[in-house]
Every structure is written in structure tokens, then in C-alpha cells.
Biopython code that builds the backbone (N, CA, C, O; Angstrom):
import numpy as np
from Bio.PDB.StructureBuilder import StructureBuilder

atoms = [
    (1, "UNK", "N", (97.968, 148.000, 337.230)),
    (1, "UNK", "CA", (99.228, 147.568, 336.679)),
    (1, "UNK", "C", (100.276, 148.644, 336.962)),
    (1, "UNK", "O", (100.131, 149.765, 336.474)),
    (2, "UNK", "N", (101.352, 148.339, 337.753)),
    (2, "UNK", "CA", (102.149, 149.747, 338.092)),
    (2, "UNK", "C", (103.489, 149.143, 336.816)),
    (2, "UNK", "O", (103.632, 148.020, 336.332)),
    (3, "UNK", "N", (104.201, 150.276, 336.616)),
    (3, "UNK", "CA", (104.984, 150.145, 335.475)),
    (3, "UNK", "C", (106.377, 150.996, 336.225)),
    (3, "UNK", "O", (106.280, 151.948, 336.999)),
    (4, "UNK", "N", (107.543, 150.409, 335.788)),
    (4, "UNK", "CA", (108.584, 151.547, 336.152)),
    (4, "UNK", "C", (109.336, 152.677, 335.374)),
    (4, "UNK", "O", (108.835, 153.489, 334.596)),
    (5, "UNK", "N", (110.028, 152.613, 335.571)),
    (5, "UNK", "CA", (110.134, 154.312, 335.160)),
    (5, "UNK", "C", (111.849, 153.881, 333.720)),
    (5, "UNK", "O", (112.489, 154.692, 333.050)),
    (6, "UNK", "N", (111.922, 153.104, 333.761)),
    (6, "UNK", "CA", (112.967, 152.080, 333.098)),
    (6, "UNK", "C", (113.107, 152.350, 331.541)),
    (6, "UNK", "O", (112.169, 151.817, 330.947)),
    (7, "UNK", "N", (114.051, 153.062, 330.627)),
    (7, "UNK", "CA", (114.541, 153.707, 329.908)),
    (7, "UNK", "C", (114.961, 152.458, 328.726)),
    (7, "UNK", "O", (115.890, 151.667, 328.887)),
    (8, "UNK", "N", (114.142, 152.492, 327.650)),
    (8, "UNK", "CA", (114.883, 151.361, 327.137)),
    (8, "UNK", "C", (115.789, 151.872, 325.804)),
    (8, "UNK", "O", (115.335, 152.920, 325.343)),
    (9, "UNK", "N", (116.742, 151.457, 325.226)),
    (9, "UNK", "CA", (118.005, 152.217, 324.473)),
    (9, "UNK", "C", (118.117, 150.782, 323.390)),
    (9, "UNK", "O", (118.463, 149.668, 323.783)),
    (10, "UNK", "N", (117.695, 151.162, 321.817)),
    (10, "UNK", "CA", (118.311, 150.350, 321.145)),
    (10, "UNK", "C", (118.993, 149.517, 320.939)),
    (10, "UNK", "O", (118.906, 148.541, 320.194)),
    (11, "UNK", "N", (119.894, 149.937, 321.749)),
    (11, "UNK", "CA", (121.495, 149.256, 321.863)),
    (11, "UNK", "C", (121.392, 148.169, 322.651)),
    (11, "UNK", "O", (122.014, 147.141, 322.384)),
    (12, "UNK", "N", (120.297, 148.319, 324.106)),
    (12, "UNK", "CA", (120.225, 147.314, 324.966)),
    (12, "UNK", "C", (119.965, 145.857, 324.170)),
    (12, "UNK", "O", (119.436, 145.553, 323.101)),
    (13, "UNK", "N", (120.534, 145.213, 325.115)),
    (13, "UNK", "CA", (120.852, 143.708, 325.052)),
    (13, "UNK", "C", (119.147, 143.137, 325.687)),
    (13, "UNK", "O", (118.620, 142.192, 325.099)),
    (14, "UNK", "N", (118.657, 143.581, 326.489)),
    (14, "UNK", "CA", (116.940, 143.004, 326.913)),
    (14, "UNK", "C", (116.555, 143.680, 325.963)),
    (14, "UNK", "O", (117.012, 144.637, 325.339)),
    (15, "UNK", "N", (115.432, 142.924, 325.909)),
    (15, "UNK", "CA", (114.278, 143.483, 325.027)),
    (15, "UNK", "C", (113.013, 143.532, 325.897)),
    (15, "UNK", "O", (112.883, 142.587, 326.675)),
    (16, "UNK", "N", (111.817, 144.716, 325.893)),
    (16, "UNK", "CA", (110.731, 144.529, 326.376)),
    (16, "UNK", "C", (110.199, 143.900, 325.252)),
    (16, "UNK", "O", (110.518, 143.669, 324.086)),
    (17, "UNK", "N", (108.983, 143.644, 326.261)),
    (17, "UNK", "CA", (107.674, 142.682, 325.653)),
    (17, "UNK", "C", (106.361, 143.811, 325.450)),
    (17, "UNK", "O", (105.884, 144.630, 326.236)),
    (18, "UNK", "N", (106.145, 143.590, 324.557)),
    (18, "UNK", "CA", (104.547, 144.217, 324.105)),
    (18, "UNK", "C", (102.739, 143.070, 324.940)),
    (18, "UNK", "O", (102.169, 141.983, 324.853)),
    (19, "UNK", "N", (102.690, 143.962, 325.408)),
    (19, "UNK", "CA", (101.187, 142.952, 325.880)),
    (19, "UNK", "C", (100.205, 143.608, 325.046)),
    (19, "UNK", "O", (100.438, 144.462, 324.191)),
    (20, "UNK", "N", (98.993, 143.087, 325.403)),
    (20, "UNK", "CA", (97.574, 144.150, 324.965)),
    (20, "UNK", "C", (96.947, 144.066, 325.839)),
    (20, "UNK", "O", (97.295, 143.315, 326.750)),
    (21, "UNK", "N", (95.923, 144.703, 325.907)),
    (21, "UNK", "CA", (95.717, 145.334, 327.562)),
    (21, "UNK", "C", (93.944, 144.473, 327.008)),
    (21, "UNK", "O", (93.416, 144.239, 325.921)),
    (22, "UNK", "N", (93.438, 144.177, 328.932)),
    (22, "UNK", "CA", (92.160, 143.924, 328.276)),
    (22, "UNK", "C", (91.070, 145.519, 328.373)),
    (22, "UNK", "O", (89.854, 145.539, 328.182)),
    (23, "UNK", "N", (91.537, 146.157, 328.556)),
    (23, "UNK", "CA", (90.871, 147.415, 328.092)),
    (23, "UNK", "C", (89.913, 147.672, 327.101)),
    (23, "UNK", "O", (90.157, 146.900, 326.174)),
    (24, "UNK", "N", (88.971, 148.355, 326.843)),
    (24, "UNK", "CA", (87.997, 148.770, 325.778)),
    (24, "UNK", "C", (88.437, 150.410, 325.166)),
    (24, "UNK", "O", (88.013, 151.349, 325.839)),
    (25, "UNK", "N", (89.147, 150.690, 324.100)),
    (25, "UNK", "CA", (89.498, 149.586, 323.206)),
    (25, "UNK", "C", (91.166, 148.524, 323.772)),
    (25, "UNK", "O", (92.024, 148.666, 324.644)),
    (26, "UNK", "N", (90.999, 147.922, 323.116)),
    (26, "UNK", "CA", (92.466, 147.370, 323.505)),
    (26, "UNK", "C", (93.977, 147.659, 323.129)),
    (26, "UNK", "O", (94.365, 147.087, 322.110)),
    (27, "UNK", "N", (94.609, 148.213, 323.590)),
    (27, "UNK", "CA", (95.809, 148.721, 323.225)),
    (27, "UNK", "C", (97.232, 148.211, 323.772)),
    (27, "UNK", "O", (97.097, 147.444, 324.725)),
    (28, "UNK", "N", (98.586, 148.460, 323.390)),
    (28, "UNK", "CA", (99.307, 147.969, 323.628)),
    (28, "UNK", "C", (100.145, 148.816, 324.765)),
    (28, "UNK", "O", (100.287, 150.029, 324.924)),
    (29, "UNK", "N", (100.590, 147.788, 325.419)),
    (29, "UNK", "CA", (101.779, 148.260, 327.033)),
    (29, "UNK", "C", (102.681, 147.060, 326.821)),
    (29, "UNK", "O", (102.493, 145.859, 326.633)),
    (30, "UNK", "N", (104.090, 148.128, 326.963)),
    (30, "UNK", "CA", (104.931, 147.867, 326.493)),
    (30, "UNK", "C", (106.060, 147.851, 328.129)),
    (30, "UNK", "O", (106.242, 148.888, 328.767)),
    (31, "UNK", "N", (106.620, 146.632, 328.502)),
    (31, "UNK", "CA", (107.308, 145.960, 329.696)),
    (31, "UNK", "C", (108.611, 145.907, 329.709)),
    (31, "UNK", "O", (109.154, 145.128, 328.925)),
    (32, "UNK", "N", (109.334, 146.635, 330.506)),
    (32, "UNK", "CA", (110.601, 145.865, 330.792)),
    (32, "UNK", "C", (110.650, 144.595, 331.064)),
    (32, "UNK", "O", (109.583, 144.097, 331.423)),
    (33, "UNK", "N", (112.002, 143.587, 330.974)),
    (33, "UNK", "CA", (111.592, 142.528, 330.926)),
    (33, "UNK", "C", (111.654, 142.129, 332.765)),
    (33, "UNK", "O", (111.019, 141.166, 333.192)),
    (34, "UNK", "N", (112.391, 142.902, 333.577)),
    (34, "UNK", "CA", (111.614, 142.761, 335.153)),
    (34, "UNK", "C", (110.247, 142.517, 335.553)),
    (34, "UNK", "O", (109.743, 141.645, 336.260)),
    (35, "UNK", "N", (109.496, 144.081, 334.557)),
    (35, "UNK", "CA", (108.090, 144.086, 335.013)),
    (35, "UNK", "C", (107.209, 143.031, 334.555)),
    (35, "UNK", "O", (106.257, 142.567, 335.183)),
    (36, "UNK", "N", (107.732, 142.597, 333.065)),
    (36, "UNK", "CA", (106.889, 141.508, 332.338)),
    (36, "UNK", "C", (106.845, 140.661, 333.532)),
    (36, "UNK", "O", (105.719, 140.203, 333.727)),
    (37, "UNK", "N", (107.931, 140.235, 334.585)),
    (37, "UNK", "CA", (108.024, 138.557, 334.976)),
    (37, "UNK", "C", (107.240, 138.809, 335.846)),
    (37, "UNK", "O", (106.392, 138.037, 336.292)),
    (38, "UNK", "N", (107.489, 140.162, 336.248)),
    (38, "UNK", "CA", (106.644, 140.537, 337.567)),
    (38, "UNK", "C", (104.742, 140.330, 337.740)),
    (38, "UNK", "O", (104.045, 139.943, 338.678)),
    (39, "UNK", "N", (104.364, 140.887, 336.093)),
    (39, "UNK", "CA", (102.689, 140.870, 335.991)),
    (39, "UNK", "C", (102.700, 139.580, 335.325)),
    (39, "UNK", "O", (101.654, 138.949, 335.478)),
    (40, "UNK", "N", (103.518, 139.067, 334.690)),
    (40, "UNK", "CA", (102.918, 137.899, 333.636)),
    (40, "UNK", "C", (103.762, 136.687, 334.140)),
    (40, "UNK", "O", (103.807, 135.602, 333.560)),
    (41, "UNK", "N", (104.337, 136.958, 335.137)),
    (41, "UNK", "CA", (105.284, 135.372, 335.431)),
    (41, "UNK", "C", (106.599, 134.617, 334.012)),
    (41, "UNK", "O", (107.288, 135.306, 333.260)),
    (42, "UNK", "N", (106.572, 133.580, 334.050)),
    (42, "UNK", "CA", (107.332, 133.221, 333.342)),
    (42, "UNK", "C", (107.045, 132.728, 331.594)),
    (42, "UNK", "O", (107.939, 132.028, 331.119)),
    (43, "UNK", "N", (106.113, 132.997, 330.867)),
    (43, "UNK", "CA", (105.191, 132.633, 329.799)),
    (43, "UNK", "C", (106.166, 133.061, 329.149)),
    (43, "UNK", "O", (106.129, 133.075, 327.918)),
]
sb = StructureBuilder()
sb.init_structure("model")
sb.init_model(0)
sb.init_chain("A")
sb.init_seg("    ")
for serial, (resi, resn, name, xyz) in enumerate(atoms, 1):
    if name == "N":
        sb.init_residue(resn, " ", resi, " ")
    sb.init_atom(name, np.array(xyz, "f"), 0.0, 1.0, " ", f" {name:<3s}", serial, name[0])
structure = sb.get_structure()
């Protein structure tokens, strides 16, 4: 999963998305909303 380097600021108007990873244990990664469309398409 590559991720970018993308700065997110309160103030912003996007919001990222939280996923959970299928990892052991499972934890959360947290998306700009570019990268979200990019790994997860349009859901």
C-alpha cells in the first residue's frame, strides 16, 4: 500500500478516510481522499 506524503490541516475542506488494515493485529490507516480512490475505488 504506498501512501503520500499529504499534510492534512483541520481547517481543510476534504476529509481523509480511516480504513483497517487486514494485518495481525489490525490497525487503522488513515487516507487522503486521492489515495482512498486510488486503493479503494469509489465505495
Amino acid at each position: 500500500m504506498r501512501r503520500c506524503e499529504v499534510a492534512w490541516l483541520p481547517t481543510d475542506d476534504e476529509r481523509w478516510s480511516a480504513y483497517v488494515t487486514d494485518g495481525e493485529p489490525p490497525e487503522l490507516a488513515f487516507f487522503c481522499p486521492a489515495c482512498a480512490e486510488r486503493e479503494f475505488g469509489d465505495d
